[in-house]
N, C-alpha and C positions, 0 to 999 in steps of 0.2 A: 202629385197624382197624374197618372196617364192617360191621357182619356182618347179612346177608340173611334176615331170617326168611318165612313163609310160613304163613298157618293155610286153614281151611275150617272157619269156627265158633267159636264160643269153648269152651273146658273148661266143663262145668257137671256136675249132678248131677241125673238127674231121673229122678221115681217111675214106676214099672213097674207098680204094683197090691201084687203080691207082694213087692215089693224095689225096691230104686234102685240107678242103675246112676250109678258115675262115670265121666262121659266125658271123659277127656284126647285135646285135640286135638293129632296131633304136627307136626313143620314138614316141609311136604313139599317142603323143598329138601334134606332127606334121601333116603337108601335106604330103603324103608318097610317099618315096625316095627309090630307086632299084638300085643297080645293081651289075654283076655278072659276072665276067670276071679274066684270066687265069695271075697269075703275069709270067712276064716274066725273072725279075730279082729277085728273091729271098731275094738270100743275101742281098743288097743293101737296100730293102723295109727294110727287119729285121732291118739293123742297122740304118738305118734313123727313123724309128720307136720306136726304142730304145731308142736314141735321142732324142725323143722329151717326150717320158716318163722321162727321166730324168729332161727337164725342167720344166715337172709338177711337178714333185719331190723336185725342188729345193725349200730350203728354209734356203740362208745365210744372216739369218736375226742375231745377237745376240744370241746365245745360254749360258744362265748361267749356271751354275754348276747345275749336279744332284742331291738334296737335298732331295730326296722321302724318305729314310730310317729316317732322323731325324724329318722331317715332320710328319711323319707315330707317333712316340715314343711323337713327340708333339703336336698332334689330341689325343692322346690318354691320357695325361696329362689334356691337357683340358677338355677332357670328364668326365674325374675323380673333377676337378674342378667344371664343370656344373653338375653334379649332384648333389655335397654337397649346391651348390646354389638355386637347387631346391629344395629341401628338408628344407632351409632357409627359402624361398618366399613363398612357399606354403599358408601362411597367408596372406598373401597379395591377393591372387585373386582373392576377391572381390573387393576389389579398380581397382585390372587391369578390371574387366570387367565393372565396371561404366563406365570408361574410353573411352574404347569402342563404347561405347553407344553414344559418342560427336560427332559433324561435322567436317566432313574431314579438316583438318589443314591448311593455307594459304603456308606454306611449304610443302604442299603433293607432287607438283609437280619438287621442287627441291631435297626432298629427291629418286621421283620417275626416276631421271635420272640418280640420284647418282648410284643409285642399278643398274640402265643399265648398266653403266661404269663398273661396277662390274661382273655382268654377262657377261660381253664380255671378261673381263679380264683371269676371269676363266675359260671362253670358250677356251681363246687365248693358254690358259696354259694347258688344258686339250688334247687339240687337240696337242699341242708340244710333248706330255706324249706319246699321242697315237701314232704319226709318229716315235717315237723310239721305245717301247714296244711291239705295235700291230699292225703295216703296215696294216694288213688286214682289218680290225675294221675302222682303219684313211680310207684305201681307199671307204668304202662304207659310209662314213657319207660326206666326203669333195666333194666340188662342182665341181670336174673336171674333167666329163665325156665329151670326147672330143666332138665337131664339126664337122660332117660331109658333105661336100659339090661334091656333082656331075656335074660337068656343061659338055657342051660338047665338050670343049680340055682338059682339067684337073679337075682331084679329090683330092682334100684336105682336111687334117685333122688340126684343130685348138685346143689350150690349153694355158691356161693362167700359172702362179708355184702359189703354195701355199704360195709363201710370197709376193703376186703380183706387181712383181717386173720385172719377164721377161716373154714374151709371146713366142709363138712355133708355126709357120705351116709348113708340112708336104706336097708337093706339086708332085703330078704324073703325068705326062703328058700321056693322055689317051694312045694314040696311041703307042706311043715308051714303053710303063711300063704296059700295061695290051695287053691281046689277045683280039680277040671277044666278045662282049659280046652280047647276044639275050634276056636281059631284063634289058633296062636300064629308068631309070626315072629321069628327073631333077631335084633340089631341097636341100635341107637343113634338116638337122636333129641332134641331141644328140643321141650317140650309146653308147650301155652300156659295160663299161670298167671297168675289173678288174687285180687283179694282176694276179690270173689264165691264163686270156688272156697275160699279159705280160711274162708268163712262155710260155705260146704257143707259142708265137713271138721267142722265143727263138729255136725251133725247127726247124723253116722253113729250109731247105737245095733244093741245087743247083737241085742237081741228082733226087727231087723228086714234080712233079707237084705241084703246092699251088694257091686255085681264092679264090679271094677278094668277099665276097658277102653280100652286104648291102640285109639282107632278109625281103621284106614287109609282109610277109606272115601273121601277127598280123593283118593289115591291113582289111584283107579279111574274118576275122574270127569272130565271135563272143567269144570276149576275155574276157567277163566279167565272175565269175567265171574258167575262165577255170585255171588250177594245176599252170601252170607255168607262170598267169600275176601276175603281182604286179607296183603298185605306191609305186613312192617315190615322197615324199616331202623334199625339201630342203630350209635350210634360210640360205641364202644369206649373207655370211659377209657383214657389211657396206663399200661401196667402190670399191668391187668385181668388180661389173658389169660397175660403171662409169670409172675404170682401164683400163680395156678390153674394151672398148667403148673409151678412150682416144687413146690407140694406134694405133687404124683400121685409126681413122685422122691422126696423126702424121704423119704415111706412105704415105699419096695420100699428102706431100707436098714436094716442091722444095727442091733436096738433095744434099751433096757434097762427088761424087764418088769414093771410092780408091778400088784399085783390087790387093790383095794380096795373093802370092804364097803358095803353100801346105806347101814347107819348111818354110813358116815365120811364117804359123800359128801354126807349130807344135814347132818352135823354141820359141813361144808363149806360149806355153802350158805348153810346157814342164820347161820353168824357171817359172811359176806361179806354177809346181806341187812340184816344189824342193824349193820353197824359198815364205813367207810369211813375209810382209810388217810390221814392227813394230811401226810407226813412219811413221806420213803424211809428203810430200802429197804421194797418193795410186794411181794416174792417172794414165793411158794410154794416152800419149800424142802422136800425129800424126804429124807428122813435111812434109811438102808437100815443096818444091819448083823445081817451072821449072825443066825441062829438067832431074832431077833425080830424083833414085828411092827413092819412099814411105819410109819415116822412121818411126819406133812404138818404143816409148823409152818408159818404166818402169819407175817410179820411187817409188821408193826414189833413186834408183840404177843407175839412169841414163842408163842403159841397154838398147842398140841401136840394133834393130834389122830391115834389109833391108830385101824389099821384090824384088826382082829382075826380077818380070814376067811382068811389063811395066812401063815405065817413067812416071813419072807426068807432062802433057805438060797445064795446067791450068798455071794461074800467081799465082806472090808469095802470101803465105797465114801467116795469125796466125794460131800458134798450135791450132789443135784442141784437150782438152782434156774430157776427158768420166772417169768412176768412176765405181766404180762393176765389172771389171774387171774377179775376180774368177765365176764369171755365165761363162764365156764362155768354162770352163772347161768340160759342158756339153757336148759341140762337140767333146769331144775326141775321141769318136767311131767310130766318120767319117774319120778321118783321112785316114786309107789304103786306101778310097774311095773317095776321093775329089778331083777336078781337080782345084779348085781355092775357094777363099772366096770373094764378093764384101763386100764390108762394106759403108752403106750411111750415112753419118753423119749429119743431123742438128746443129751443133754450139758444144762450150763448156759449159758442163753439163747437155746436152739436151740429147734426145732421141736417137740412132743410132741402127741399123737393122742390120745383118749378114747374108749374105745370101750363104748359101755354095752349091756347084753347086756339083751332082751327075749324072752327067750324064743324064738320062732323071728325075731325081728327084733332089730337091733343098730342104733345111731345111731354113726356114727364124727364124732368131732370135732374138725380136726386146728386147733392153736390157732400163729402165728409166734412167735415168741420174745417179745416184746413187743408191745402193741397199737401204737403206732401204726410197727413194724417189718410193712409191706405186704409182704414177703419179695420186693423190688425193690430196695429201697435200701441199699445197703451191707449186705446178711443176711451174717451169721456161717455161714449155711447156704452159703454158698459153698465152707466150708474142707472140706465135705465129700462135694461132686463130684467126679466119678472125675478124676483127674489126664491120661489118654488117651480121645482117641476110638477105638471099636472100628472096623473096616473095614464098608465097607458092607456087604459082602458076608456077614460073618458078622450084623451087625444085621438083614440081608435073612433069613436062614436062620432068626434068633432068634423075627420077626415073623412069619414064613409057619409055624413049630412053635405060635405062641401062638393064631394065627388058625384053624387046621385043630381044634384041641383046645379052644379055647372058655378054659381056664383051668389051667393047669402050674403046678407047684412049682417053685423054681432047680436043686433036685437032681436033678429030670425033665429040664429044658430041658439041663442040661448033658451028663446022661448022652446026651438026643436028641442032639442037635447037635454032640455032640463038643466042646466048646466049653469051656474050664477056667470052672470058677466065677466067678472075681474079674471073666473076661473078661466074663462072661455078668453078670453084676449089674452091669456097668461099661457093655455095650448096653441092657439092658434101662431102666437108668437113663436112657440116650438116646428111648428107645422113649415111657417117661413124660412126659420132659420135651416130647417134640413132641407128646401127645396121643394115643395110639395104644395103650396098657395102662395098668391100674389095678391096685394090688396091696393086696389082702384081705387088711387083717393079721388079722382073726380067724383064719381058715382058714389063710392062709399061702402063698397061691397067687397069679399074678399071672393078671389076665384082660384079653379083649381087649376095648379099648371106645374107639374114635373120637371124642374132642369134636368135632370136625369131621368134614365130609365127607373131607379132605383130611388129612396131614400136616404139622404146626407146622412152619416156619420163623423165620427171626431175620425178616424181613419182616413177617410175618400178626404178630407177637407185637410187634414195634416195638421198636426200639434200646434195649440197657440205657445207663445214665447214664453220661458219656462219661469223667468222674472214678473210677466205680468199675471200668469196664476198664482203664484206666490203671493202677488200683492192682492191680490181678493179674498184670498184667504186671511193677511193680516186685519185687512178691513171685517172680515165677515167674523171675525175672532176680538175685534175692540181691541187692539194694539199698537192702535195711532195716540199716543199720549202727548200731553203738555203742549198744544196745537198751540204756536205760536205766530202770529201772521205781524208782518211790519211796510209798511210804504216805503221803499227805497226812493222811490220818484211817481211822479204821474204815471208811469209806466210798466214800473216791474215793482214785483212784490215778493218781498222773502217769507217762508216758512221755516221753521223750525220746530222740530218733535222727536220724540226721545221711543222709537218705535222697536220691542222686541228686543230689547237693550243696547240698540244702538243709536247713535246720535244720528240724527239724519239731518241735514240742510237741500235745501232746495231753492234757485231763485228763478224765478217767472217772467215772463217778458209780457206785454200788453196782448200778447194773443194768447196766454196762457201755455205755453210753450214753457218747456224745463230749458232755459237758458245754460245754466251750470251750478253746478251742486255737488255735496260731499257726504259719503258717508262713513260709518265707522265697519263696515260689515267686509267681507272677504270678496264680494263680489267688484265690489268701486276699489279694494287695496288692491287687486287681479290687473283689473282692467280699465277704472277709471269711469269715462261717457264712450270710451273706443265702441262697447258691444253697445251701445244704450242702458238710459236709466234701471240701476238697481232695483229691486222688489220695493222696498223701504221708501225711494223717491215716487215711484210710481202710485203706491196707497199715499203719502202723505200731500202729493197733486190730486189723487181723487178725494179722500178726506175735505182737505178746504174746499171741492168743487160739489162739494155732499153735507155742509157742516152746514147748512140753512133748512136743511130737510129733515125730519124725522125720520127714522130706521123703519123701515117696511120686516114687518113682523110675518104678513101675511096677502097672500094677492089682494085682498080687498082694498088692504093700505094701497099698496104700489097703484093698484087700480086708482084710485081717488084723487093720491098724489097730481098725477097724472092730465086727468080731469079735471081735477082744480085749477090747473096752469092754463088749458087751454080753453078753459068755457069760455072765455071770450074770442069769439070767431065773428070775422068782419064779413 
């Protein structure tokens, strides 16, 4: 997708005499958004800010070895080569341009996808180059110019990381974290962000005034021509936008509670900053029961760490465990500043949020199941989307209750709207997924907030993978047969089922990861694990990750499910 941006100026920070004022410039291919008001807490904004710049930053995807110097010596070899071949051929180019002159090939459009794959690849590599080499260069071409939202209790800032893997909001409660402000507007927008700005951030201090000012002043001008606009144009990695679109759902659903102490997250940190996992499994595993405190054990290390600021009074549970772990290394800066962490979990390997409370500001950090799980590709968060879509007409009714009020509870929207629960958490999850609400799990409210100008489509968001729709449909058709599950070790676990008439195998690793597998279908004869797991491997990983659950016939089910997991909240 391409997405249009617009400034008049760049973001900076500059002194007044008595105070400095940051200026965030917003895009004005937006509705235009204001406002202007006195930070009250400095410090705190700086490092929470901070913080959330480094989760745009992160990216611990794989890093190979840097091999630019032998590259460099052979590019330059083969240049030497492709000359003397030119110098060869030259007699030929008259045959190459008959050639030419034929009808496009029955293979045009399989070579024409190849070369996509290719130019992404190279994209993927160049852009790695640049975030090491050139910070400055990577920041003005990559898409993650934050989110800014106004409403009237709190102002947030949104950001996705570069390996979109973990997302970031920035959340300020008007009142207690800004002064006055005598020009504010509601609304949504993209404010332009650089590293200069993040050098600025860096200056704020206690002792010396600093306001926040989303300035519309673009707005009001005639900005064409003028010195200091400019458009950018950005394309969209594949996936970007449907990533960041997956996680806004994930959050507005039914979660299970732990609330852990400053010392447990720092006791956290800190053995992740001294010791690196060699050897699966790499979990975070969360051990809950009754009456005592929350345990987070490490492993491979089995390292028990208790968080002691409240009991778990829920009934007993299975571990829950989560993957990506070194993302939360991000939060370090908060640490002098934190009064506690909540952390909501949806299940093992699914999605979980981190929400660390500062005082009148919160950092939410929603992490995918595993790092390099972009919540695109085969996510296990699939198994827990509403099984129905709602009618337009009540999604219409749900949208214009959320938009008139700024930010509802479920239990408001439903009483509003008439509308049963399950149904209403079954729309509003629609509402997320295209862009159009955000849900506050501190508070508990969903608000309204526009990524775009417009409403998400399967279009603006780009086709999911054409193997992982295939496999929901076998699941949603009962074509998983003869589910046969075996213990290879402590560790990995085979499947076996006979799906659609093919034979399918699949083995598992301890993080539920499709380790290697075979199938009997044209897609694995083609090409193997090269593109990624087949349709067939795909449903028969989600099948065993679903084979404990009852089939949701209708939102009520899905609803309940749902609720039943996480009624217990610490």
């Amino acid at each position: 997708m391409n997405l249009s941006l617009a400034y008049l100026g760049k973001s900076r920070l500059t002194n007044t005499g008595g105070g400095n004022v940051m200026q965030l410039m917003p895009n004005l291919q937006r509705d235009p958004v204001a406002f202007d008001a006195a930070l009250k807490h400095p410090l705190r904004f700086r490092e929470a800010i901070s913080a959330l710049h480094d989760i745009v930053i992160s990216d611990l995807r794989f890093q190979p070895r840097d091999k630019t110097a032998y590259f460099a010596w052979k590019k330059e070899q083969d240049n030497l080569r492709a000359q003397r071949i030119r110098q060869l051929s030259q007699a030929n180019w008259k045959e190459i341009q008959q050639k030419q002159e034929k009808e496009i090939s029955k293979d045009f459009e399989k070579l024409f996808e190849a070369k996509n794959k290719q130019y992404w690849q190279a994209r993927s590599k160049f852009n790695t180059y640049l975030w090491k080499h050139d910070p400055e260069l990577w920041r003005q071409i990559m898409p993650c110019d934050p989110v800014v939202t106004v409403s009237d209790e709190v102002v947030f800032f949104e950001c996705f990381s570069a390996d979109e893997s973990s997302y970031g909001c920035l959340t300020v409660e008007r009142e207690a974290g800004f002064g006055r402000s005598d020009e504010m507007q509601f609304g949504t927008t993209n404010v332009d962000y650089s590293w200069d700005l993040y050098h600025y951030f860096q200056s704020l201090r206690s002792y010396r005034e600093t306001r926040l000012k989303v300035d519309p002043a673009g707005f009001g001008v005639a900005t064409e021509g003028h010195p200091d606009y400019r458009e950018e144009k950005i394309d969209l990695p594949p996936g970007w936008l449907r990533g960041f679109m997956q996680i806004q759902a994930a959050m507005g659903l039914p979660t299970k509670q732990v609330r852990l102490s400053r010392e447990a997250v720092y006791s956290l940190m800190a053995f992740l900053k001294r010791n690196k996992a060699k050897t699966s499994p790499r979990a975070l595993r969360f051990e809950l029961l009754p009456g005592e405190f929350p345990q987070l054990v490490l492993e491979p290390w089995e390292e028990r760490i208790v968080s002691r600021h409240s009991r778990y009074d829920g009934p007993s549970q299975e571990p829950v465990r989560i993957w990506g772990r070194r993302r939360l290394l991000a939060l370090s800066r908060l640490l002098p500043l934190l009064d506690h962490v909540d952390v909501y979990l949806l299940g093992t390997g699914l999605p979980s949020f981190w929400v660390a409370q500062l005082g009148e500001m919160r950092l939410t950090m929603g992490l995918s199941g595993w790092t390099t799980n972009d919540w695109t590709r085969g996510s296990a968060i699939d198994l827990l989307a509403p099984p129905v879509d709602l009618q337009k007409a009540a999604r219409d009714r749900i949208a214009q209750h959320i938009r008139q009020n700024q930010a509802v509870s479920l239990e408001e929207l439903a009483t509003a709207t008439g509308i049963d629960r399950a149904e209403c958490l079954a729309g509003l999850s629609y509402l997320a997924h295209t862009g159009q609400v955000i849900y506050d799990l501190a508070s508990g409210v969903y608000r309204w907030r526009q990524v775009m100008s417009e409403a998400l489509g399967e279009r603006e968001m780009g086709p999911e993978s054409p193997e992982l729709v295939a496999s929901r449909k076998l699941l949603a058709k009962g074509l998983v047969k003869n589910l046969s599950t075996q213990e290879v070790d402590s560790e990995q676990l085979l499947l076996t089922a006979k799906i659609a008439g093919c034979e399918t195998e699949v083995l598992l690793d301890g993080e539920g990861r499709i380790k290697r597998g075979k199938c009997t279908c044209r897609h694995y004869k083609q090409y193997a694990l090269k593109n990624g797991p087949c349709q067939h491997m795909l449903a028969l990983r989600a099948r065993n990750l679903q084979k404990k659950q009852t089939t949701d016939e209708k939102a009520s089910d899905w609803y309940d499910r749902l609720v039943n997991w996480s009624n217990s909240v610490n």
